[in-house]
ROZA-614544 format. One record per residue: x, y negated, z of N, C-alpha, C in turn; residue in three letters. Coordinates in steps of 0.1 Angstrom, whole numbers, plus 2048, in hexadecimal, padded with zeros to 3 digits. Each point is the difference from the previous one (the first is absolute). Example, Ala and Ser with C-alpha at 12.3 -4.5 7.8 and 13.67 -1.06 7.14 Angstrom:
2
n.px	n.py	n.pz	ca.px	ca.py	ca.pz	c.px	c.py	c.pz	code
884	839	84E	7F7	7F4	800	809	7F4	800	Ala
7FC	7F5	7F9	809	7F5	800	7F8	7F5	808	Ser
% end
This chain:
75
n.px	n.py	n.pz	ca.px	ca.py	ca.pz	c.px	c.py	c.pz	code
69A	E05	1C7	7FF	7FC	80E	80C	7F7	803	Unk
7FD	7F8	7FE	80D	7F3	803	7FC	7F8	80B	Unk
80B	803	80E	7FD	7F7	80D	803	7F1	7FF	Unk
803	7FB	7F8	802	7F5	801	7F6	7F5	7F9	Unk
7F5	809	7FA	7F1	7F9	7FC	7FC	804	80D	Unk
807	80D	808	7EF	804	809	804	7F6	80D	Unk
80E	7FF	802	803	7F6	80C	805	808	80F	Unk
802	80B	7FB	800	809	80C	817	7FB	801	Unk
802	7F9	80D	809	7FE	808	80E	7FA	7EF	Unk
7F9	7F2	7FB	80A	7FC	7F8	7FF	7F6	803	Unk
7F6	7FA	80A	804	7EF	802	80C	7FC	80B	Unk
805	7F3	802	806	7FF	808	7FA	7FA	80E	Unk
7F2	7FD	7FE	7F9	7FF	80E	7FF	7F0	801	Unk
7FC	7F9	80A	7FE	7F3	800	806	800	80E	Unk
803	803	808	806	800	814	80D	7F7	7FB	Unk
800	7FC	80E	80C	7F7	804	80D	807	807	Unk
803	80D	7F8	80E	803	804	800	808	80E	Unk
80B	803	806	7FC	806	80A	80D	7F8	808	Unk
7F9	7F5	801	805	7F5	80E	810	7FB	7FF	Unk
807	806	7FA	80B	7FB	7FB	804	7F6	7FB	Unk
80B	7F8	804	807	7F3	7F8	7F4	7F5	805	Unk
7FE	7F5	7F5	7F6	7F2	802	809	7FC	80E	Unk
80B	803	802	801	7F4	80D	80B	7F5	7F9	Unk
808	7FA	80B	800	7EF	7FA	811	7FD	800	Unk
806	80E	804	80F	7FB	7F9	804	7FA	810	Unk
80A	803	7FF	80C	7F6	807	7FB	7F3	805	Unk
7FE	7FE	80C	7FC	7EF	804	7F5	800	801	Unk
7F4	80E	7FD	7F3	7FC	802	7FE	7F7	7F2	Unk
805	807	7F4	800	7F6	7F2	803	7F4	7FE	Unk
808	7F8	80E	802	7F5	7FE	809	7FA	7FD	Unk
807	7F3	7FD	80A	7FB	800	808	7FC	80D	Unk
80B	7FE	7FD	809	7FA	80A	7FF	7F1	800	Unk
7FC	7FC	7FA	800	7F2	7FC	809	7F8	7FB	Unk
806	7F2	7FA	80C	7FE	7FA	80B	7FB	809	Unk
800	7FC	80F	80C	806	807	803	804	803	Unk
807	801	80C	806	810	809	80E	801	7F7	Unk
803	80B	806	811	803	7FF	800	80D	7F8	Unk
80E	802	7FA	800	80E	7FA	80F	7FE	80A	Unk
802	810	801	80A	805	80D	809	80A	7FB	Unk
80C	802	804	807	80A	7FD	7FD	80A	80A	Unk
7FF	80B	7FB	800	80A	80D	80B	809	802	Unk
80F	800	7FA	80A	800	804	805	7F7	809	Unk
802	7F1	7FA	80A	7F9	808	7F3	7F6	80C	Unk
7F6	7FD	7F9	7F6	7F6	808	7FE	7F8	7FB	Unk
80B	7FB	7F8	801	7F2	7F7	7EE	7FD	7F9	Unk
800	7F2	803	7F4	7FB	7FF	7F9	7F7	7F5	Unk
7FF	7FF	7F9	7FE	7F7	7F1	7EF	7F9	7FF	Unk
7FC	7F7	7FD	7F3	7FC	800	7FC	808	7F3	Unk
7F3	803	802	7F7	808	7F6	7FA	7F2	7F5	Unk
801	801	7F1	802	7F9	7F7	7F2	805	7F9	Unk
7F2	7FA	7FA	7F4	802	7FE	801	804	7F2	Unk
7FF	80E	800	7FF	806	7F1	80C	809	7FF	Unk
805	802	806	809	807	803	804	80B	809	Unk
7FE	80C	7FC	802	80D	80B	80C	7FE	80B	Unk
800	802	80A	80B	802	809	806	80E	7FA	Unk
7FB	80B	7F9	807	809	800	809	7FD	7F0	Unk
7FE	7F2	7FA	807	800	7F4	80E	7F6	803	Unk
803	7FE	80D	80B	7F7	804	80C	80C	804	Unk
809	7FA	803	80C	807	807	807	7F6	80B	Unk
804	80A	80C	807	7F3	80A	809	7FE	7FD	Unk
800	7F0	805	808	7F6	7FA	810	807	80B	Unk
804	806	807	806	806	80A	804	80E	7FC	Unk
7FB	80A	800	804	80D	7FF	7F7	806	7F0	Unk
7F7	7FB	7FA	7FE	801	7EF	7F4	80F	806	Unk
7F9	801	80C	7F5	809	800	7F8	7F7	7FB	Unk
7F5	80D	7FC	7F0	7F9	7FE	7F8	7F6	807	Unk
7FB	7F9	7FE	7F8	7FB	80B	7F4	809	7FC	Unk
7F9	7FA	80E	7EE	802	807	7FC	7F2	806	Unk
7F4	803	7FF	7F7	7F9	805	800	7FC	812	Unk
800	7FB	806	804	7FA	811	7F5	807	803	Unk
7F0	801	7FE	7FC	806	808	7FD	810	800	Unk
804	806	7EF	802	80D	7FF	808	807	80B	Unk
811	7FB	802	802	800	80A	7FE	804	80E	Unk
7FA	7F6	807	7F9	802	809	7F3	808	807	Unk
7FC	806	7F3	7F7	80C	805	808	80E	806	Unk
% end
């Protein structure tokens, strides 16, 4: 008597999950697009956002924090 010929509770089902996750990330999945500012949020200090490039992989040119994104920011 082997359940796994007879099928009795070894599949993992065909359903779609139980409603979790599939949503779209930060931005509504979008981009920021390639200008806008990346911002210190220590000092304020303001630098133009450079296309291909993270604001969070810069440092200010002023006090050496991280940057962000201008309108991360602002939420």
């Amino acid at each position: 008597m082997n359940n796994f010929r007879e099928g009795r509770n070894q599949g993992q089902g065909s359903g779609r999950g139980s409603g979790r996750g599939g949503g779209r990330g930060r931005n509504n999945g979008g981009a920021f697009g390639p200008g806008g500012l990346c911002v210190c949020a220590k000092c304020g200090e303001k630098v133009p956002h450079q296309q291909g490039v993270k604001c969070t992989a810069l440092k200010c040119p002023k006090c050496g924090n991280t940057l962000v994104r201008e309108e991360l920011l602002n939420k």
